[in-house]
C-alpha positions as a Markdown table, in Angstrom:
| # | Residue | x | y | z |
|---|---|---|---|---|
| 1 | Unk | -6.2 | 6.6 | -9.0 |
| 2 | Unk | -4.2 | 6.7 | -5.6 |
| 3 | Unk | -3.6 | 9.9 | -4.2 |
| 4 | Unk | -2.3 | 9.0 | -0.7 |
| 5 | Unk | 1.4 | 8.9 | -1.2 |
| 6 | Unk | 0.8 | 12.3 | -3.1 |
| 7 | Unk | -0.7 | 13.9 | -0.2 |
| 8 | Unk | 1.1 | 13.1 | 2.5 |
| 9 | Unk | 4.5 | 13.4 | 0.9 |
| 10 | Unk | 3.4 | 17.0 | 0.1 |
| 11 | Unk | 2.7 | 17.2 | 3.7 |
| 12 | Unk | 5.8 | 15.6 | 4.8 |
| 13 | Unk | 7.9 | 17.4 | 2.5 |
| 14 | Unk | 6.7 | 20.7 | 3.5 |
| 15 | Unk | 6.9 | 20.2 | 6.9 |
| 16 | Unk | 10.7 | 18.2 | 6.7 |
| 17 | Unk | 12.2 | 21.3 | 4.3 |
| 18 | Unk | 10.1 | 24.2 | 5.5 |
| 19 | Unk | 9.5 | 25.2 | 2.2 |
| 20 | Unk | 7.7 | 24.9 | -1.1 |
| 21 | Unk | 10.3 | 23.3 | -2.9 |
| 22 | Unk | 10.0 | 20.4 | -0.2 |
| 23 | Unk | 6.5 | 19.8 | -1.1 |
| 24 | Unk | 7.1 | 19.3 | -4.7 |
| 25 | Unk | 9.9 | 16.8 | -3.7 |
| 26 | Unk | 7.5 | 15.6 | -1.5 |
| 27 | Unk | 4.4 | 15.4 | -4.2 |
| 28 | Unk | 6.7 | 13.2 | -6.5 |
| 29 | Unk | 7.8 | 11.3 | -4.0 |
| 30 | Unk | 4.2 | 10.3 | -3.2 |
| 31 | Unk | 3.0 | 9.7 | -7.0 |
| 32 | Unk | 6.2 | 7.7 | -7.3 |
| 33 | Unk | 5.0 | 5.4 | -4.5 |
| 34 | Unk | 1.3 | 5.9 | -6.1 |
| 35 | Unk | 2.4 | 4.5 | -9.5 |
| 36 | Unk | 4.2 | 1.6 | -8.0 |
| 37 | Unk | 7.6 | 2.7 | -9.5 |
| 38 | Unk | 10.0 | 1.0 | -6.2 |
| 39 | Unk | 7.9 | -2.3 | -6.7 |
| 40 | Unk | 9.8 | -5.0 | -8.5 |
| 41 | Unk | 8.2 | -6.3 | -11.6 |
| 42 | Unk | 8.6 | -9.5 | -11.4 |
| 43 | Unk | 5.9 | -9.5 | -7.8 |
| 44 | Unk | 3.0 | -11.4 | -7.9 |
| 45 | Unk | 0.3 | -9.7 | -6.7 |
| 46 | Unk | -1.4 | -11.3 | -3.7 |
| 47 | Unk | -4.6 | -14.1 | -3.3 |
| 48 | Unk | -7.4 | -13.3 | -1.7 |
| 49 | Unk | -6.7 | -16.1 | 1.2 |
| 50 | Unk | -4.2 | -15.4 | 4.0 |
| 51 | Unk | -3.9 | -19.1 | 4.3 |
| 52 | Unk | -3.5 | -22.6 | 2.1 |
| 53 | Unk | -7.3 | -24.2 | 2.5 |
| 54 | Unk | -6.8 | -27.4 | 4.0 |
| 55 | Unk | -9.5 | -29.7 | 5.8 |
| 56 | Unk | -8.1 | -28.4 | 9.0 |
| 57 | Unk | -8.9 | -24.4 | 7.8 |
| 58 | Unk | -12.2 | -25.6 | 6.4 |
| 59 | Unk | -13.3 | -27.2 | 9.7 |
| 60 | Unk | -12.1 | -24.2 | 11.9 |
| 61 | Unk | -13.5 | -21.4 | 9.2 |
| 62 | Unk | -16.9 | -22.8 | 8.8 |
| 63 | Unk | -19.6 | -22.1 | 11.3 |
| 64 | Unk | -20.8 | -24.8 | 13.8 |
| 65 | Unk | -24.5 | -26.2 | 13.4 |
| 66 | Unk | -27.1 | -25.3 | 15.4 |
């Protein structure tokens, strides 16, 4: 389980309203962001690779012989 977002908008909200209130704003904020609720559903999630392996990738990733 995340608990991040749930921290530091406790934090934030604190500190941006000055009171406890804030913080609980704050707290669901963060478990909002925690749960994933603003990411679309329809998202893939991403592969491991940052980049399409191609001969050209393979030659410059692996390690030169000795």
């Amino acid at each position: 389980m995340r608990w991040y977002g749930k921290l530091l908008g406790f934090i934030a909200g604190w500190l941006l309203l000055r009171h406890p209130a804030g913080a609980l704003v704050g707290l669901l904020i963060g478990h909002a962001f925690d749960a994933d609720w603003f990411r679309p559903k329809n998202t893939i999630p991403m592969r491991c690779s940052a980049w399409p392996r191609t001969p050209a990738t393979e030659r410059w990733i692996a390690p030169t012989g000795a």
